[in-house]
PLY file of the C-alpha trace (Angstrom):
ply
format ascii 1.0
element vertex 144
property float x
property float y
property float z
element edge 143
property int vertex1
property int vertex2
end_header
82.31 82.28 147.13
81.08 83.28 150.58
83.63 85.64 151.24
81.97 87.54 148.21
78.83 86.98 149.79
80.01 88.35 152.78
81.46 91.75 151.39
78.45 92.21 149.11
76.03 91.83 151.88
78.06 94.33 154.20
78.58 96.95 150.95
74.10 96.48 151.05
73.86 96.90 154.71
77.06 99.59 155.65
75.97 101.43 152.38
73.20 103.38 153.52
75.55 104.73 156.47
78.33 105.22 154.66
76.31 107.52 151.91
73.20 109.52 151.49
73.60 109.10 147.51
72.54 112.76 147.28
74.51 115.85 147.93
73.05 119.33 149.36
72.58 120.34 145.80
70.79 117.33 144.66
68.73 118.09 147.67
67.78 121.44 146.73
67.14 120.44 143.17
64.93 117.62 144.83
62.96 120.60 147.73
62.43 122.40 144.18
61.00 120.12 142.29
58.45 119.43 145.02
57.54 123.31 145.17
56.86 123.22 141.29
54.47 120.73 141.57
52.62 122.23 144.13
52.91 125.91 142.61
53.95 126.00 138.90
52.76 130.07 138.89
54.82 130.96 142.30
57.72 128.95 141.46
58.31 130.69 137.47
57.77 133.94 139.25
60.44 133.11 141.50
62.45 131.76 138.43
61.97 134.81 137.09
62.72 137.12 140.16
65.63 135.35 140.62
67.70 135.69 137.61
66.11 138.62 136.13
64.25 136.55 132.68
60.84 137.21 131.56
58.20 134.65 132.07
58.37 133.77 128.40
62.60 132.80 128.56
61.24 130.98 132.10
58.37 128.84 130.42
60.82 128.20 127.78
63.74 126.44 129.87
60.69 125.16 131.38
59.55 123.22 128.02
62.56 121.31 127.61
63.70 120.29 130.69
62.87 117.08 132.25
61.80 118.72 135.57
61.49 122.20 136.91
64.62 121.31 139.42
66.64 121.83 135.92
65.41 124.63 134.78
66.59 126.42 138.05
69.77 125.01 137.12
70.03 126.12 133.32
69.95 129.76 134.51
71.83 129.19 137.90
74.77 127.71 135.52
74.65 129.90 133.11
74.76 132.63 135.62
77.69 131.63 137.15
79.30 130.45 133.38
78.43 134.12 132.55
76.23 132.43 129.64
72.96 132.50 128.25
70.74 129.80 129.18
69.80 129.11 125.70
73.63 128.17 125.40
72.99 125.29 128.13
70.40 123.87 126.21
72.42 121.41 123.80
74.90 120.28 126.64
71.87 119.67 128.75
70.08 117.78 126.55
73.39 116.09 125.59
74.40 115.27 128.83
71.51 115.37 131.48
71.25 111.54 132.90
75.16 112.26 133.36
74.29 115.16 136.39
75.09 118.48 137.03
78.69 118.19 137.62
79.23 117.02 134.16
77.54 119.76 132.11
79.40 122.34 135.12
82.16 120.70 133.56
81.22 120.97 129.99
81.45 124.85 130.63
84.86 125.11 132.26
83.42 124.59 136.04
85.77 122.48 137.69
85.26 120.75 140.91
86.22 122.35 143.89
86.88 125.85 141.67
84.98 129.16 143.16
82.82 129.28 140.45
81.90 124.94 141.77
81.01 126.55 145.24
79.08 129.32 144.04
77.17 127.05 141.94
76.08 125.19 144.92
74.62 128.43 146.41
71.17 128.75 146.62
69.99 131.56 144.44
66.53 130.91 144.87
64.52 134.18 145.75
61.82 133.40 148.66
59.39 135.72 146.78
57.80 136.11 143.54
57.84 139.99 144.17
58.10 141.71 140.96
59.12 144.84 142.36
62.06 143.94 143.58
64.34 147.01 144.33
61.39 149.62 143.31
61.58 151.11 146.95
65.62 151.11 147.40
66.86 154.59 147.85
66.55 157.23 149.76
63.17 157.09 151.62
61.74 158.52 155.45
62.20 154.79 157.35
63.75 154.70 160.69
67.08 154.43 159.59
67.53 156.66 156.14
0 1
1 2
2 3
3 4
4 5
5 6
6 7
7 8
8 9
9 10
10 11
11 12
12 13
13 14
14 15
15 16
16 17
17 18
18 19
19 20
20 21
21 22
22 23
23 24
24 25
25 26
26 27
27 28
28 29
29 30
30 31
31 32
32 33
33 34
34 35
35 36
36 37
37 38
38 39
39 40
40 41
41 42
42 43
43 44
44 45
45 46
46 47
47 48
48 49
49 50
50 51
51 52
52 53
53 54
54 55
55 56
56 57
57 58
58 59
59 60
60 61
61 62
62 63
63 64
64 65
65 66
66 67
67 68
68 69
69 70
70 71
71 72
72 73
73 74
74 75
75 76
76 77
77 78
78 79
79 80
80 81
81 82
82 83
83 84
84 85
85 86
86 87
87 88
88 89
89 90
90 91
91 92
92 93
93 94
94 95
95 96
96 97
97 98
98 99
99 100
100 101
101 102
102 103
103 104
104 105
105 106
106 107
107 108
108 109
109 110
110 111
111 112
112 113
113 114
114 115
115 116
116 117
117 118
118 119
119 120
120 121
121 122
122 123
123 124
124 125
125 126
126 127
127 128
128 129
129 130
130 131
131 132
132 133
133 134
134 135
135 136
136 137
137 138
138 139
139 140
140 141
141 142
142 143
């Protein structure tokens, strides 16, 4: 009996050392839910910057996801699932107190795969510029 004490009380202490309990994604997911809340606007034009969606298809993940942190991930999955993110939709709803890895999984990411690691890439753009690319091309700047 107290040598079960004993390891339970070290797993409760050591545990915290051992083990954040997140991982850098679930960080991310965690910086971006934080940015939503403090700019709903900036962060669906950034949505929408960053994978190339209307507002409307943005406001839509938007509806049915528990937090904003998920939407991001709908279209960053589905990017890298070559999907649509209205294809995520069931398995998300299906399977989302399960985590990401699972409905990654659901869609033929495996762990540790290419397509795993690029998922964990941050995709995010750092601007809600809609004119993105408009002034690529030949032009008088220093170096063209």
């Amino acid at each position: 009996m107290i040598r079960k004490l004993l390891v339970v009380l070290m797993i409760v202490v050591l545990l915290p050392f051992t083990a954040s309990g997140k991982d850098d994604l679930e960080d991310f997911i965690s910086s971006l839910n934080v940015s939503a809340e403090a700019d709903l606007k900036d962060f669906k034009g950034k949505l929408s910057v960053s994978f190339g969606v209307d507002q409307t298809r943005v406001e839509s993940v938007l509806k049915i996801t528990d937090k904003p942190g998920d939407a991001y991930m709908i279209f960053r999955i589905a990017e890298v699932a070559n999907k649509k993110p209205e294809e995520l939709i069931p398995i998300y709803q299906k399977n989302k107190n399960r985590g990401w890895g699972v409905i990654a999984r659901e869609l033929g990411i495996k762990p540790g795969s290419k397509e795993f690691k690029e998922l964990k890439k941050n995709k995010f753009s750092d601007t809600a510029d809609t004119d993105k690319g408009k002034n690529k091309g030949k032009g008088k700047g220093k170096n063209k």
